[in-house]
N, C-alpha and C positions, 0 to 999 in steps of 0.2 A: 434247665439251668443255664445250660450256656448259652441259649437263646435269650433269657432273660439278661444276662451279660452284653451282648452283645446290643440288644434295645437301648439298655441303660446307658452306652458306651455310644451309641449313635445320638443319644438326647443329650450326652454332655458334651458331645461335639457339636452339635446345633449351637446351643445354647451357647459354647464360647465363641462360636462365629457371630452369632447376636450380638453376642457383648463386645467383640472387637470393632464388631460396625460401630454400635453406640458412641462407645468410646472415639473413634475413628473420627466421627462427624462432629464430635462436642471440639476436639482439637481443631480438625479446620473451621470452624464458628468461631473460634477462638481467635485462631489467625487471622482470619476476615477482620473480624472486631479490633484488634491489633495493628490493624496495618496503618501506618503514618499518615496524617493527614495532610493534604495538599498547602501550599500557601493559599490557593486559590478555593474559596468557600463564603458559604451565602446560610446566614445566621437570620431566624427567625425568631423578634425576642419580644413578649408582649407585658407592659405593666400592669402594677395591680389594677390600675385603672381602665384597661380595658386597648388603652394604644398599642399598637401595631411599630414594630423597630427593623427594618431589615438593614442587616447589614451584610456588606460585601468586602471580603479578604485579598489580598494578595500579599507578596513579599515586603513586608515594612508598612503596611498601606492597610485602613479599615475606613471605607464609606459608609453613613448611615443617610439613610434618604429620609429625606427633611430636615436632616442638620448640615444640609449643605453650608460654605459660608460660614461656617462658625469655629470657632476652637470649640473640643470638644474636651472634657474629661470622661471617660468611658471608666466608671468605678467599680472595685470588687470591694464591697465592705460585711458589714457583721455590724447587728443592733449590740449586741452583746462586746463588741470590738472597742476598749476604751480612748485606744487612737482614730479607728475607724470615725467615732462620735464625734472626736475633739474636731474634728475638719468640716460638719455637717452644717456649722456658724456661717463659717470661712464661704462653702458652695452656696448656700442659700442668699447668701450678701452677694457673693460674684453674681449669681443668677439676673439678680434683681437688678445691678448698676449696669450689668452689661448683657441684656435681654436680646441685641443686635449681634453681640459676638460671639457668644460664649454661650454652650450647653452642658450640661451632663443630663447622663446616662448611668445609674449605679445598680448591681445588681448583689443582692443579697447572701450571698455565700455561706451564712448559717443554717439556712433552712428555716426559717422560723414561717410561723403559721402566715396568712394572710392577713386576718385577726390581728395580728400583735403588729405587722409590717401599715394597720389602718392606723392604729392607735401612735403608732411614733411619728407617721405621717404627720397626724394632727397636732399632735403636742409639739413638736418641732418646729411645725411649718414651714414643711418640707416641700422649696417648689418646682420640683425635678423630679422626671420619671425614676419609679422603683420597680426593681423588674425582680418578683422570685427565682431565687437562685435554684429550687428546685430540680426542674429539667434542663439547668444548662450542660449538663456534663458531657456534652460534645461541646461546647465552647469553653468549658473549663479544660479538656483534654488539648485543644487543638492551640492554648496560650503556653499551656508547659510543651507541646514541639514543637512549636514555632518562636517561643521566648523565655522558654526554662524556667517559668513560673511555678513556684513549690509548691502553692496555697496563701502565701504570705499576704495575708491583710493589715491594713490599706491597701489596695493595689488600685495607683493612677495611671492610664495609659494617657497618654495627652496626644492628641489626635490635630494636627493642623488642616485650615480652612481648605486645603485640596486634598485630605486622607490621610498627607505622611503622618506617622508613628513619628515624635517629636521626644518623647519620651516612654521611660516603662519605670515607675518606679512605686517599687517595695515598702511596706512597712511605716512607721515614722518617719518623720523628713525631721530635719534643723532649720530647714524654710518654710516662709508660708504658700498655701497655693494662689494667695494672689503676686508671690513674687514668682511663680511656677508659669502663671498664666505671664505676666509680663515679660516674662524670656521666652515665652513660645509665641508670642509679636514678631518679635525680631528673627525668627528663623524662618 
């Protein structure tokens, strides 16, 4: 009996040294994943179409190679977003008058299928890359350290023709973004 005791007494000390490892390594996995991200980072973002976006970070500053030379709008929007839509007139006019200066970039924040991101394409006539917002969540994680971003859609980062961060802004405006784009001329 006491032998039997003693087995039993040696497997449930095993066993909590197991579970303290487990436990042990789930926290440092944690911490890892946790740890702050650098200003300095290289974002790989592809549209539904099929194009290729790298972008490169640092302090204030976001490069995308092949939008050199351009004012850039870098968008966080939602199909389902009724401010996010009210602006998609406003980008697609800018696109088209000013093809030499001006890009966007917008990526989709709701998650919505590919399927439904084809269909608003079209009906909209939308002619700016759409990039599923799916697997950004290290680019969604790394705007709230670096710029205290909630989730708040619309979000316009406005990006000047050498990277600086010209603007970050939130939600509904009281201006248009072609008067957004014309103040980031001047700076």
């Amino acid at each position: 009996m006491k032998k039997n005791n003693n087995i039993i007494l040696l497997l449930l000390g095993i066993f909590l040294l197991i579970a303290i490892a487990v436990v042990s390594i789930k926290i440092l996995d944690q911490e890892k994943t946790s740890q702050p991200l650098s200003p300095k980072q290289n974002f790989v973002l592809k549209s539904i179409n099929g194009d290729t976006f790298n972008l490169h970070t640092d302090t204030k500053k976001i490069l995308i190679d092949g939008m050199e030379n351009k004012i850039i709008f870098l968008k966080v929007f939602g199909w389902d977003c009724k401010f996010c839509m009210k602006e998609v007139p406003e980008l697609i006019e800018l696109k088209k008058t000013l093809p030499e200066k001006f890009a966007v970039l917008a990526i989709e924040a709701q998650n919505s299928t590919k399927e439904l991101s084809l269909e608003k394409i079209k009906k909209y006539e939308i002619n700016y890359p759409i990039i599923l917002g799916e697997n950004q969540d290290k680019f969604y994680r790394y705007l709230q350290e670096q710029y205290g971003w909630t989730g708040i859609i619309p979000l316009t980062i406005v990006i000047s023709t050498k990277g600086d961060i010209l603007a970050f802004e939130l939600g509904q405006k009281s201006y248009s973004l072609s008067e957004l784009f014309k103040a980031s001329l001047d700076k």
